[in-house]
DRENTORKOL-3810 file (N, C-alpha, C; in nm, 4 decimals):
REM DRENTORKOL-3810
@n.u->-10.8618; n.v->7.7746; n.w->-24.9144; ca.u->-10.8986; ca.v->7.6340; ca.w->-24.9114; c.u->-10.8268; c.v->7.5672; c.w->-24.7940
@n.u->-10.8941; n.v->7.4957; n.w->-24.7049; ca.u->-10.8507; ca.v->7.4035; ca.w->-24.6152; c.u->-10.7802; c.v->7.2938; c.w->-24.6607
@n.u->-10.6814; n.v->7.2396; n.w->-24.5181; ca.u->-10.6699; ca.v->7.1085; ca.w->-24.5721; c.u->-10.7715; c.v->6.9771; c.w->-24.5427
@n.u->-10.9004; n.v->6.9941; n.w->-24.5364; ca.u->-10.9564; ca.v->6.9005; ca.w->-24.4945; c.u->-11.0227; c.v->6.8354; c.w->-24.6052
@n.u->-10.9512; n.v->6.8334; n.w->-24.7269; ca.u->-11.0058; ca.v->6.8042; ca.w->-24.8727; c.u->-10.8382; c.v->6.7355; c.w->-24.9088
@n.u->-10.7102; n.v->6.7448; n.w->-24.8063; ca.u->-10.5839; ca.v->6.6397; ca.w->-24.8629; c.u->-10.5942; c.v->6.5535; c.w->-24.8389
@n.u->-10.5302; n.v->6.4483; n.w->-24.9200; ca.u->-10.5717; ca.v->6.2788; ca.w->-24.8844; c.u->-10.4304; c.v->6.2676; c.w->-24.9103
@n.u->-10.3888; n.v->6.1805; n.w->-24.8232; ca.u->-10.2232; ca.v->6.1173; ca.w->-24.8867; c.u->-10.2523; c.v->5.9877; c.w->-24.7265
@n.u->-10.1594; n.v->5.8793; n.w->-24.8486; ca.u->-10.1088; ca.v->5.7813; ca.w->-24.7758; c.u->-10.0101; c.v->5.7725; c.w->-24.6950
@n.u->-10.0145; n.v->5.7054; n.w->-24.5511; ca.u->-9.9262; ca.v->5.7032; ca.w->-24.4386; c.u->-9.8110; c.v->5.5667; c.w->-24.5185
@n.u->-9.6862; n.v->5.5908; n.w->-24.4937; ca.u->-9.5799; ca.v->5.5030; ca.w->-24.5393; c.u->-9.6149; c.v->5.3535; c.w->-24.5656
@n.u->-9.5966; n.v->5.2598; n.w->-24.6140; ca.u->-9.6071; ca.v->5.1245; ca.w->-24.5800; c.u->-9.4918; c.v->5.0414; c.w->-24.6787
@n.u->-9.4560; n.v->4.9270; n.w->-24.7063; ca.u->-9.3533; ca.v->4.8805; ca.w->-24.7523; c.u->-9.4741; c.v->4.8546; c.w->-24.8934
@n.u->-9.3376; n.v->4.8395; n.w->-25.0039; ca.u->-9.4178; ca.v->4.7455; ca.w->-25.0985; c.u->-9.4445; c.v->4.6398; c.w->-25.0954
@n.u->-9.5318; n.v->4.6181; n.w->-25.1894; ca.u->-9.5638; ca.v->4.4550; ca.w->-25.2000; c.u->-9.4600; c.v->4.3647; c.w->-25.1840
@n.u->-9.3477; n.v->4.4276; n.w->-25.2545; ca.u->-9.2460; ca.v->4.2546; ca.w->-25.2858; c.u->-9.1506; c.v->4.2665; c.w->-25.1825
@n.u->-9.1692; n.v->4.3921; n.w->-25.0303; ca.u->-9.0842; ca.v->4.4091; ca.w->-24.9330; c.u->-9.1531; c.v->4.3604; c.w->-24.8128
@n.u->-9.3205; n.v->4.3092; n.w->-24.8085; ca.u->-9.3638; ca.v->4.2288; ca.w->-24.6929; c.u->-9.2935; c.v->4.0981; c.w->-24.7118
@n.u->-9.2394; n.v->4.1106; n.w->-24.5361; ca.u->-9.1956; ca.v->4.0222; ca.w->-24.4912; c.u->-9.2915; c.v->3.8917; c.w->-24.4341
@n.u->-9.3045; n.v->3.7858; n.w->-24.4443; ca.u->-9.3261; ca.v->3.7069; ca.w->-24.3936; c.u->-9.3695; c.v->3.6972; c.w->-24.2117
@n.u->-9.2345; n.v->3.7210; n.w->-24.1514; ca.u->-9.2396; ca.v->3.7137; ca.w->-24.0016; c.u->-9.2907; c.v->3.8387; c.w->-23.9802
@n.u->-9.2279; n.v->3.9647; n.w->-24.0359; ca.u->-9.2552; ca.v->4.0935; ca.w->-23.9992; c.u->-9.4399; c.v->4.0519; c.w->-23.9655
@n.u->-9.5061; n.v->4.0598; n.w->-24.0776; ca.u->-9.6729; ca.v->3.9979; ca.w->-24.0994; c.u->-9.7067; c.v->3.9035; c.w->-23.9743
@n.u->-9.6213; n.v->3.7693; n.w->-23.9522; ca.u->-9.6695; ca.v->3.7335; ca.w->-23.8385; c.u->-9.6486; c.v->3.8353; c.w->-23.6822
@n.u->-9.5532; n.v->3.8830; n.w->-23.6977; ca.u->-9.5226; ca.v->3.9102; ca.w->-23.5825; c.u->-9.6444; c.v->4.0424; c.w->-23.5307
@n.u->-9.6885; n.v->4.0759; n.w->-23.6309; ca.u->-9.8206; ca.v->4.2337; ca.w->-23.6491; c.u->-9.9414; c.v->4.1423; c.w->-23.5796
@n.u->-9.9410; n.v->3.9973; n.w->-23.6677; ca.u->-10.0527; ca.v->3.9600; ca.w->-23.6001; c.u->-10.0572; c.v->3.8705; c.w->-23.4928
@n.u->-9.9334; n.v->3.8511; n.w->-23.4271; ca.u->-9.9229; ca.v->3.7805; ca.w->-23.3264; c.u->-9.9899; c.v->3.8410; c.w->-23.2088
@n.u->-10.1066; n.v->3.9458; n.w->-23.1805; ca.u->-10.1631; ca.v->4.0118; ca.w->-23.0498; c.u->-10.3302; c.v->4.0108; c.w->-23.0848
@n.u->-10.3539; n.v->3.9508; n.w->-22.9950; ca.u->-10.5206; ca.v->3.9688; ca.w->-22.9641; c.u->-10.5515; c.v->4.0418; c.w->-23.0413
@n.u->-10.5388; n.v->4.1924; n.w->-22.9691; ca.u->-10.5805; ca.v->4.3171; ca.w->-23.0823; c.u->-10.5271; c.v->4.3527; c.w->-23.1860
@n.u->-10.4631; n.v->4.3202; n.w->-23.1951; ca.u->-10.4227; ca.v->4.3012; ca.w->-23.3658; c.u->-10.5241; c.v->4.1828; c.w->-23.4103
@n.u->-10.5378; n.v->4.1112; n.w->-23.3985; ca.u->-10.6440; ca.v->3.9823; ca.w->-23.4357; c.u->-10.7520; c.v->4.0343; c.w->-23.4143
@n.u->-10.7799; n.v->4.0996; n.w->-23.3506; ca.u->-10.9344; ca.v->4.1587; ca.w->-23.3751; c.u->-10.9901; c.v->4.2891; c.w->-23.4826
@n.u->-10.8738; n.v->4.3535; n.w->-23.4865; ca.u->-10.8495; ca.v->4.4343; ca.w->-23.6022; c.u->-10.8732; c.v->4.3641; c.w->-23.7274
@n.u->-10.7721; n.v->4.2314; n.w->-23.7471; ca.u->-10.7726; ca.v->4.1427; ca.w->-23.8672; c.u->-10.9351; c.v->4.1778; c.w->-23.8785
@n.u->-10.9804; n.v->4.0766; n.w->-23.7991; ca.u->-11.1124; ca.v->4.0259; ca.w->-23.8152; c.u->-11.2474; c.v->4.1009; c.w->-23.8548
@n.u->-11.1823; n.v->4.2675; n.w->-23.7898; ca.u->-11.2687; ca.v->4.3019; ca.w->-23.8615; c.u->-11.2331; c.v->4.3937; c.w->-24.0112
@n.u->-11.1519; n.v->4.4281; n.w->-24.0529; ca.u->-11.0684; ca.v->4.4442; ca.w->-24.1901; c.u->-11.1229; c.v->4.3765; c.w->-24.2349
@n.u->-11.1071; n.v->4.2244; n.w->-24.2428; ca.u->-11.1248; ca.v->4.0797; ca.w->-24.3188; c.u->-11.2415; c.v->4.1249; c.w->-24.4169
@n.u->-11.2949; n.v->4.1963; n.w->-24.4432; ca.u->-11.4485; ca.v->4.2078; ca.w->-24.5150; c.u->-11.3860; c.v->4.3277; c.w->-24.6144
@n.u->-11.2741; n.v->4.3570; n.w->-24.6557; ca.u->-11.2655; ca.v->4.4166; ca.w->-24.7645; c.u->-11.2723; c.v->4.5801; c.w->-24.7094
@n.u->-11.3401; n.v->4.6173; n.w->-24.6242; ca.u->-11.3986; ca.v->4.7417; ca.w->-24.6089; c.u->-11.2933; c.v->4.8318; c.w->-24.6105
@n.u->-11.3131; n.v->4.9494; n.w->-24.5601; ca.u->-11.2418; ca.v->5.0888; ca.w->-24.5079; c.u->-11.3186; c.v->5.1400; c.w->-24.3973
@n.u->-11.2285; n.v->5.1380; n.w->-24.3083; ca.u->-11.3067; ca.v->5.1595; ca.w->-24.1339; c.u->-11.1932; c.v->5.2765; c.w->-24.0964
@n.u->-11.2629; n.v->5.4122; n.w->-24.0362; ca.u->-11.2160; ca.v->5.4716; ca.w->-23.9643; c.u->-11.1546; c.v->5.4588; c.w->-23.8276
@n.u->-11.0692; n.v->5.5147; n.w->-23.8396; ca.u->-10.9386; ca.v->5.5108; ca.w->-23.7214; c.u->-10.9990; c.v->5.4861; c.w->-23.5486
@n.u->-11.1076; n.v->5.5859; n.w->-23.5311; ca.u->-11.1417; ca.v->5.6011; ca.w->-23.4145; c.u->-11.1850; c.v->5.4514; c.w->-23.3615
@n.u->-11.1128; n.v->5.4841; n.w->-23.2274; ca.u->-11.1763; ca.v->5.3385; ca.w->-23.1492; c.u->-11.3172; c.v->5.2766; c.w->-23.1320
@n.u->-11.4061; n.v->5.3505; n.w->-23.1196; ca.u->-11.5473; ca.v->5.3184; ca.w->-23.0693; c.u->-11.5442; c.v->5.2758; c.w->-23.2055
@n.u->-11.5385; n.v->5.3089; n.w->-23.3506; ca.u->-11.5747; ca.v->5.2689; ca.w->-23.4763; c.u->-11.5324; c.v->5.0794; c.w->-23.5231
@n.u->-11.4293; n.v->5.0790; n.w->-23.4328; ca.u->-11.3585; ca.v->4.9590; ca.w->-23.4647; c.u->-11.3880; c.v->4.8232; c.w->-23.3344
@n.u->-11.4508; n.v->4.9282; n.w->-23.1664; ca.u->-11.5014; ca.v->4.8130; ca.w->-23.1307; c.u->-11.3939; c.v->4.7692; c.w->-23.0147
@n.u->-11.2916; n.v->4.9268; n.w->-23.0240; ca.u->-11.2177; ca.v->4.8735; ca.w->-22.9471; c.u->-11.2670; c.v->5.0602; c.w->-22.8610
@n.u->-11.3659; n.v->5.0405; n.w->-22.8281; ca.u->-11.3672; ca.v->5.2030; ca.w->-22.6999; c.u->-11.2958; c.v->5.1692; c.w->-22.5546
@n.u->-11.3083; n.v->5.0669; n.w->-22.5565; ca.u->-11.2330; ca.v->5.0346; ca.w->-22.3795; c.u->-11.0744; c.v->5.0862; c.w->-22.4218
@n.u->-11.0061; n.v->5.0547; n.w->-22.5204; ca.u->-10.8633; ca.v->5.1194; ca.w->-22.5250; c.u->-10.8437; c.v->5.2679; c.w->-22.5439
@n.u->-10.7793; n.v->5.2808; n.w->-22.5013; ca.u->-10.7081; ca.v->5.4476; ca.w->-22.5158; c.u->-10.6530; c.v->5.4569; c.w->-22.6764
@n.u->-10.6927; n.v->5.5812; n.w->-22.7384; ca.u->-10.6240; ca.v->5.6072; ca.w->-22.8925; c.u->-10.5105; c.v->5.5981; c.w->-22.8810
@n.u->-10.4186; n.v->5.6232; n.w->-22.7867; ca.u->-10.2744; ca.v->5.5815; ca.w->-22.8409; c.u->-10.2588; c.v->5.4286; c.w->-22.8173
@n.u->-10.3158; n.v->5.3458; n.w->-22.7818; ca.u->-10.2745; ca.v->5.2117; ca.w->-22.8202; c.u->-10.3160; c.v->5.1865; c.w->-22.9287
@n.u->-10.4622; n.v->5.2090; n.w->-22.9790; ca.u->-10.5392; ca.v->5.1489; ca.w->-23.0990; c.u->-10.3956; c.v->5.2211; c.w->-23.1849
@n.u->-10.3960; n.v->5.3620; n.w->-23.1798; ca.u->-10.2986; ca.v->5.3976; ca.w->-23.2977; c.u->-10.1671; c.v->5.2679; c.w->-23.3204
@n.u->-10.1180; n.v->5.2536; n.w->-23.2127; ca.u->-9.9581; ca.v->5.2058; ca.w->-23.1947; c.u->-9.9936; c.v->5.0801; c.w->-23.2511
@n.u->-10.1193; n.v->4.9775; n.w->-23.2423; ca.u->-10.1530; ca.v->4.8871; ca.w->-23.2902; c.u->-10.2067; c.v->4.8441; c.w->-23.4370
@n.u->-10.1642; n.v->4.9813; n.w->-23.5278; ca.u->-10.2262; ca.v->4.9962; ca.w->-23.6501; c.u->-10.1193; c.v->5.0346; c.w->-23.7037
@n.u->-10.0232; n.v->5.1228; n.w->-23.6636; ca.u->-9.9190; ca.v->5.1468; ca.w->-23.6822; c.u->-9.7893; c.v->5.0082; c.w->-23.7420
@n.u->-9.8052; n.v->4.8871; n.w->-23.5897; ca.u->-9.7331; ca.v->4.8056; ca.w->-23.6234; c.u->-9.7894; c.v->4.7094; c.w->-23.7451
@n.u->-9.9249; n.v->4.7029; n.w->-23.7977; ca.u->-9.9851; ca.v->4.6647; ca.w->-23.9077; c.u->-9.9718; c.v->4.7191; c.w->-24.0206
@n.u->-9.9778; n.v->4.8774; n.w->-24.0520; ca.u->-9.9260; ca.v->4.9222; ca.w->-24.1239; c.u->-9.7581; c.v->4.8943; c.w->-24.2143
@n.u->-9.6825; n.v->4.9295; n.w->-24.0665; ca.u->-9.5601; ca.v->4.9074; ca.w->-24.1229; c.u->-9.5283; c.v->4.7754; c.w->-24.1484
@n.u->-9.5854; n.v->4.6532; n.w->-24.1058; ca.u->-9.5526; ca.v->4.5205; ca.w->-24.1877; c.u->-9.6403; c.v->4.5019; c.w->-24.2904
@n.u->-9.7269; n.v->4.5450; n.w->-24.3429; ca.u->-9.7585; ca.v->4.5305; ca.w->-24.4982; c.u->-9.9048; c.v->4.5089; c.w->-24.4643
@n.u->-9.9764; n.v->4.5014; n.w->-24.3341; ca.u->-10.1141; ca.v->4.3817; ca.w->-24.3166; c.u->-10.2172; c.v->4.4838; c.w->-24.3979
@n.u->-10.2063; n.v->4.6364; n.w->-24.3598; ca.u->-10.2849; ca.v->4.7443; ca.w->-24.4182; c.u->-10.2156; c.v->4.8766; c.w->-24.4278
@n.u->-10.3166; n.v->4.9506; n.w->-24.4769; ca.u->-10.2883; ca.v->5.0768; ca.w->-24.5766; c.u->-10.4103; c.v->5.1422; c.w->-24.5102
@n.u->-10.3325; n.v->5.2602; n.w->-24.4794; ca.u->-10.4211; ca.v->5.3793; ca.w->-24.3555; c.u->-10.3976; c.v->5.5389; c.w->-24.4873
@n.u->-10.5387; n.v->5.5846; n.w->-24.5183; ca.u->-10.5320; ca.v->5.6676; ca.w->-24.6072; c.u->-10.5765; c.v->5.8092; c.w->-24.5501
@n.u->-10.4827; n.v->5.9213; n.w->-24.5231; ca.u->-10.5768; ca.v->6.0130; ca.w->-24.4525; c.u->-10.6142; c.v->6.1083; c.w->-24.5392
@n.u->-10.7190; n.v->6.2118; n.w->-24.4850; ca.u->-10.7912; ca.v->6.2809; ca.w->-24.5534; c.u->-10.8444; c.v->6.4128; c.w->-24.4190
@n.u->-10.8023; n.v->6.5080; n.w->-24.4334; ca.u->-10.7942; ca.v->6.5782; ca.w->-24.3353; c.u->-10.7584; c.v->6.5886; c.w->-24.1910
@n.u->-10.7709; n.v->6.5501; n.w->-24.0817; ca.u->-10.7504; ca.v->6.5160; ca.w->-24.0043; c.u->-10.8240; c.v->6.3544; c.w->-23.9333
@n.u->-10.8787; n.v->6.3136; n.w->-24.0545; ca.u->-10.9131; ca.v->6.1775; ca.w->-24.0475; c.u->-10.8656; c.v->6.0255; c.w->-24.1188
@n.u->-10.8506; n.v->5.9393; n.w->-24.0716; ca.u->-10.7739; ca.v->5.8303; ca.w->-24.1211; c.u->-10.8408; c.v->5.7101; c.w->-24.1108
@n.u->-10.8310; n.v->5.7021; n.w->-24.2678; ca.u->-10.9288; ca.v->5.5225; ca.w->-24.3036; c.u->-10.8235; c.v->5.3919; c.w->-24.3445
@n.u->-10.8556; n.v->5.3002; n.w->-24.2444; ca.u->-10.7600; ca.v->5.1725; ca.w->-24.2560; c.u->-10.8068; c.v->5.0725; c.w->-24.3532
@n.u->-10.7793; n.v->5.0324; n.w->-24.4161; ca.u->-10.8393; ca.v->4.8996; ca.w->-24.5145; c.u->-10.7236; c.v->4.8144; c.w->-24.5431
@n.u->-10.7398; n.v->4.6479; n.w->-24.5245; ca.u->-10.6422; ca.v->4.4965; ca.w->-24.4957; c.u->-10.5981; c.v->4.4981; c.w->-24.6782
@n.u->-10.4961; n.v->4.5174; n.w->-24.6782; ca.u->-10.4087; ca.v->4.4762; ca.w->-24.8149; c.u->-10.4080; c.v->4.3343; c.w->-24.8723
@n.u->-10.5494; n.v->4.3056; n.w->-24.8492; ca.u->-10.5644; ca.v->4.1522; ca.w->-24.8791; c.u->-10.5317; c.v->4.1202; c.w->-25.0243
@n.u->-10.5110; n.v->4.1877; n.w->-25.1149; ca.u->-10.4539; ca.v->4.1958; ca.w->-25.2981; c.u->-10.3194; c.v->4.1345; c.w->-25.2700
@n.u->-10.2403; n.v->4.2755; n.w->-25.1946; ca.u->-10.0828; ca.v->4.2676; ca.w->-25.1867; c.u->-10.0664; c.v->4.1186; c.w->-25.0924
@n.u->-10.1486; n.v->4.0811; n.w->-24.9703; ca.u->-10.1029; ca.v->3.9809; ca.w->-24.8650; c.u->-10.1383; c.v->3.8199; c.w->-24.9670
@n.u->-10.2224; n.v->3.8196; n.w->-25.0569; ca.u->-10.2480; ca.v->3.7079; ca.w->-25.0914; c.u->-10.1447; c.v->3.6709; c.w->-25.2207
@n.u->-10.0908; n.v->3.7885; n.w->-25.2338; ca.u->-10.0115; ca.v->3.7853; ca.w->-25.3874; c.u->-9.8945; c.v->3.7296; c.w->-25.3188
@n.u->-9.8358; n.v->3.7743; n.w->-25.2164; ca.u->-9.7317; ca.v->3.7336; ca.w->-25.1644; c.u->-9.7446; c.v->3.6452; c.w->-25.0833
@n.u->-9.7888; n.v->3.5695; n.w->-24.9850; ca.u->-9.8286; ca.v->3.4714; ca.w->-24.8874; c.u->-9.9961; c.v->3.3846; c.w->-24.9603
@n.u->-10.0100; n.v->3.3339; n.w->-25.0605; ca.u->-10.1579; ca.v->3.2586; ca.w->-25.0730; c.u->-10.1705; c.v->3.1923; c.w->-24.9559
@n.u->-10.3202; n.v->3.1978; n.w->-24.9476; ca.u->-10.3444; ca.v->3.1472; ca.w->-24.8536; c.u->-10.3857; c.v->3.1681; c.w->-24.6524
@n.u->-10.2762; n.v->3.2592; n.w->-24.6684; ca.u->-10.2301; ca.v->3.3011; ca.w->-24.5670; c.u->-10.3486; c.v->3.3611; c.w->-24.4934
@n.u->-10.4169; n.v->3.4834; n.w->-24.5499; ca.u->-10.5019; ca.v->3.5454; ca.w->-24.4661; c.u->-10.6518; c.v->3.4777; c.w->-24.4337
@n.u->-10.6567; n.v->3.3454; n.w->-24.5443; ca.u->-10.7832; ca.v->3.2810; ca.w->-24.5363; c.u->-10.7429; c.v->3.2113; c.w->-24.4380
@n.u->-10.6810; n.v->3.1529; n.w->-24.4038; ca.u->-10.6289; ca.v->3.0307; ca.w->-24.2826; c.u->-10.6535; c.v->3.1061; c.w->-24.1808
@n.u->-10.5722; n.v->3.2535; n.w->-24.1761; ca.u->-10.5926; ca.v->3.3276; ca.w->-24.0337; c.u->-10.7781; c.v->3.3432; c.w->-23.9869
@n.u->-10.8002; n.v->3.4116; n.w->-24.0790; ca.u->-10.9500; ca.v->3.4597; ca.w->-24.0754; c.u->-11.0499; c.v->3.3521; c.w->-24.0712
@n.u->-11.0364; n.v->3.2158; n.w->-24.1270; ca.u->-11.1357; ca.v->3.1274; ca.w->-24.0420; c.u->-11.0515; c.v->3.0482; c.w->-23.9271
@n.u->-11.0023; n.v->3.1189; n.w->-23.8454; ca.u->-10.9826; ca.v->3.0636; ca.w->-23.7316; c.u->-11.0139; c.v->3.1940; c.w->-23.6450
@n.u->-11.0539; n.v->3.2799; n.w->-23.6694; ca.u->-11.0726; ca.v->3.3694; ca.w->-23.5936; c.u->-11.2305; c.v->3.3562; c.w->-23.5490
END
């Protein structure tokens, strides 16, 4: 059996360890804001750039830019063989910050 049937989650803090600034500071970049924006719909979107809209960047930025989202609490990246699905922790971000991601997302 391969591993292209393991699924495990990449690190992220708990709920009651998102920080506030840490969160702003993830979304303080364009592309990070465009990421938001498109997360914002609940979904699960694969890792690859062309999927997300960002093909003009190189994969190691999109990564490094999901990465710093990840580790402040914004989302939860689930892999499954050598593939990785991102989806916005909008449960955990609204439980801890109300409000917060609706304000961001209609201004986007």
């Amino acid at each position: 059996m391969g591993d292209e049937h393991v699924e495990e989650w990449l690190p992220q803090p708990d709920v009651a360890d998102i920080e506030l600034v840490k969160v702003l500071h993830a979304l303080g970049d364009p592309v990070r804001l465009a990421l938001l924006k498109v997360y914002a719909d609940g979904e699960q979107y694969s890792c690859a750039p062309g999927a997300l809209g960002l093909g003009h960047l190189h994969k190691s930025t999109v990564s490094h830019h999901m990465r710093i989202m990840r580790e402040a609490g914004v989302t939860s990246t689930r892999v499954v063989g050598r593939s990785r699905y991102v989806r916005l922790r909008r449960g955990d971000l609204d439980a801890r910050f109300p409000g917060l991601l609706d304000a961001l997302v209609s201004a986007l």
